[in-house]
C-alpha positions as CSV (number, residue, x, y, z in Angstrom):
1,X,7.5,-2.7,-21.3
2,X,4.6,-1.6,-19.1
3,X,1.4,-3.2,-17.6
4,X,-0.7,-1.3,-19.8
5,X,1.0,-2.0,-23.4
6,X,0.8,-5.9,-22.8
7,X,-2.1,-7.5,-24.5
8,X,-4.4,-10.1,-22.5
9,X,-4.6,-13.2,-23.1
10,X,-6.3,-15.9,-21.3
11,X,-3.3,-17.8,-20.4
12,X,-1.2,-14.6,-19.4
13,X,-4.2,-13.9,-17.1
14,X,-4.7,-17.3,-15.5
15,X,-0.7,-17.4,-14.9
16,X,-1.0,-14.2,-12.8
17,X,-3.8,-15.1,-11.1
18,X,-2.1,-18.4,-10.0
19,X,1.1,-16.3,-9.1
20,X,-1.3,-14.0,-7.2
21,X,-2.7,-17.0,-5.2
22,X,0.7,-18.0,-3.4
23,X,1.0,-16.7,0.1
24,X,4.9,-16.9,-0.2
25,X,7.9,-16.7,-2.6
26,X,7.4,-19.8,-5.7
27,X,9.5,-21.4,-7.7
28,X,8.7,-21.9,-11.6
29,X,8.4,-25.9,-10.5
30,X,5.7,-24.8,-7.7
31,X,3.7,-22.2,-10.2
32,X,3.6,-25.5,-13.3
33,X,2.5,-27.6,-10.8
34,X,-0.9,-25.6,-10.2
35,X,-1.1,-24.6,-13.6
36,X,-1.5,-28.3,-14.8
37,X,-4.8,-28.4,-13.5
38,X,-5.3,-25.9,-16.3
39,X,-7.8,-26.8,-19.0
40,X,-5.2,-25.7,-21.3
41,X,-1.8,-26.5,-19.8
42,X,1.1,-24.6,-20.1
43,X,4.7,-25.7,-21.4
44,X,7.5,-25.1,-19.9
45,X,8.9,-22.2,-21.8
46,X,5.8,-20.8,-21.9
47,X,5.7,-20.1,-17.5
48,X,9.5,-19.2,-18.3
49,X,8.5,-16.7,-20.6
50,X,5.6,-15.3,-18.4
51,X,7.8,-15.0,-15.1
52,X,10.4,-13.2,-17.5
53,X,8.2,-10.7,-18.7
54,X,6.3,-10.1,-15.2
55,X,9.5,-9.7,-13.4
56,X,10.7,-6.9,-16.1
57,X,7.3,-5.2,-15.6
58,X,7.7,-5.2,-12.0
59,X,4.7,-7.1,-10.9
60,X,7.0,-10.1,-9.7
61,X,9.8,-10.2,-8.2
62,X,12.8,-12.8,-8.3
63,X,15.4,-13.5,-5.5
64,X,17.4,-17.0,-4.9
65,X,16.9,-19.0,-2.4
66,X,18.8,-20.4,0.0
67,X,19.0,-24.0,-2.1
68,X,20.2,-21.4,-5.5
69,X,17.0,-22.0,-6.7
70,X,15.3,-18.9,-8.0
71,X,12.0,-18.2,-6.2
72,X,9.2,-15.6,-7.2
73,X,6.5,-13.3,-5.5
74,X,3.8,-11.1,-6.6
75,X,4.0,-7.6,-5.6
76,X,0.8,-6.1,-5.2
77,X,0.4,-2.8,-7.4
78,X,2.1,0.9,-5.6
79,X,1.3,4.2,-6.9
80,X,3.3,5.9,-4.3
81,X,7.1,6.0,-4.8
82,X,7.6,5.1,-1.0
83,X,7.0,1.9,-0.4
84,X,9.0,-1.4,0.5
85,X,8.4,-5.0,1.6
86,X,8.8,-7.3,4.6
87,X,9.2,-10.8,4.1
88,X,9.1,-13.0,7.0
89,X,11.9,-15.0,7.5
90,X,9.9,-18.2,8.8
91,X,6.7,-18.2,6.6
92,X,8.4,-16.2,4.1
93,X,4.9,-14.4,3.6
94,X,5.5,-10.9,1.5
95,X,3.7,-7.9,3.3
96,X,3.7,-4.2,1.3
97,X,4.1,-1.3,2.9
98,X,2.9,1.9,1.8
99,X,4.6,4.3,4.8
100,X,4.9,8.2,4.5
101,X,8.0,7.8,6.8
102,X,9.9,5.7,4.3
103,X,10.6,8.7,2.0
104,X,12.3,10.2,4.9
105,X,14.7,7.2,4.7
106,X,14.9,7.7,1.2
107,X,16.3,11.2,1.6
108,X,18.4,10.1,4.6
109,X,20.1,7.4,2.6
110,X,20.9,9.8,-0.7
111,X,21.8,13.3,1.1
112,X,24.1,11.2,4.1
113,X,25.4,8.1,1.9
114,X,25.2,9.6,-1.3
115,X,23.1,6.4,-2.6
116,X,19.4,6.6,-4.2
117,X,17.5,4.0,-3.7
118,X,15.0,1.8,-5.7
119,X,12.5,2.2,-3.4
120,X,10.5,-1.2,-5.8
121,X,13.4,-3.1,-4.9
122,X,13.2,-2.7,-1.1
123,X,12.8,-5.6,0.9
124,X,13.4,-6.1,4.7
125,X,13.3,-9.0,6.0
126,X,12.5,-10.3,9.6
127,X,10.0,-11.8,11.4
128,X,5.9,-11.5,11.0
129,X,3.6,-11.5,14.2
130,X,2.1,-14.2,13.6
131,X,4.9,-16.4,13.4
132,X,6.5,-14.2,16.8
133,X,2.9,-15.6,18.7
134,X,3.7,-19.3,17.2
């Protein structure tokens, strides 16, 4: 399924642009809890549904948390290949990163370990500036 084959709807819309709003990874309790200001509230399923079909299309992503409680991000739109993420480990904020030197990693990795990589899936994990300065 792609981005561009999935019809619009005002409640698929208003669910991305709530999952767009959170600075950090979300939890499907955390995105139903701003979505009930909605004039037209959402069940259940229906935000289970939606975080399905976003995660399959790529523009969210899932990981679990360290409670085993499956947590979600956006991940801002990439035409290039090369990219990868760095979440903070404090904040937890999601920065992309759209790097030319990355597909040199990319090659490194397959031609010396013989592994490609899912460069979509990348996430490295550390700790932001702002939360080094804090």
């Amino acid at each position: 399924m792609t981005k561009q084959n999935k019809y619009h709807t005002i409640n698929r819309d208003y669910f991305l642009q709530t999952a767009q709003s959170f600075r950090k990874p979300f939890t499907a309790k955390d995105i139903a809890a701003k979505l009930e200001d909605n004039e037209n509230p959402m069940g259940t399923s229906t935000i289970y549904r939606f975080l399905e079909e976003f995660c399959a299309d790529g523009t969210l992503r899932k990981t679990i948390g360290s409670d085993n409680t499956a947590e979600y991000f956006y991940l801002k739109p990439c035409e290039n290949d090369n990219h990868c993420y760095l979440e903070c480990e404090k904040c937890h904020h999601i920065y992309h990163v759209d790097c030319k030197h990355l597909r040199g990693f990319s090659k490194h990795i397959a031609k010396k370990h013989f592994f490609e990589l899912s460069s979509n899936n990348l996430t490295l994990t550390g700790i932001c500036e702002h939360c080094r300065e804090s």
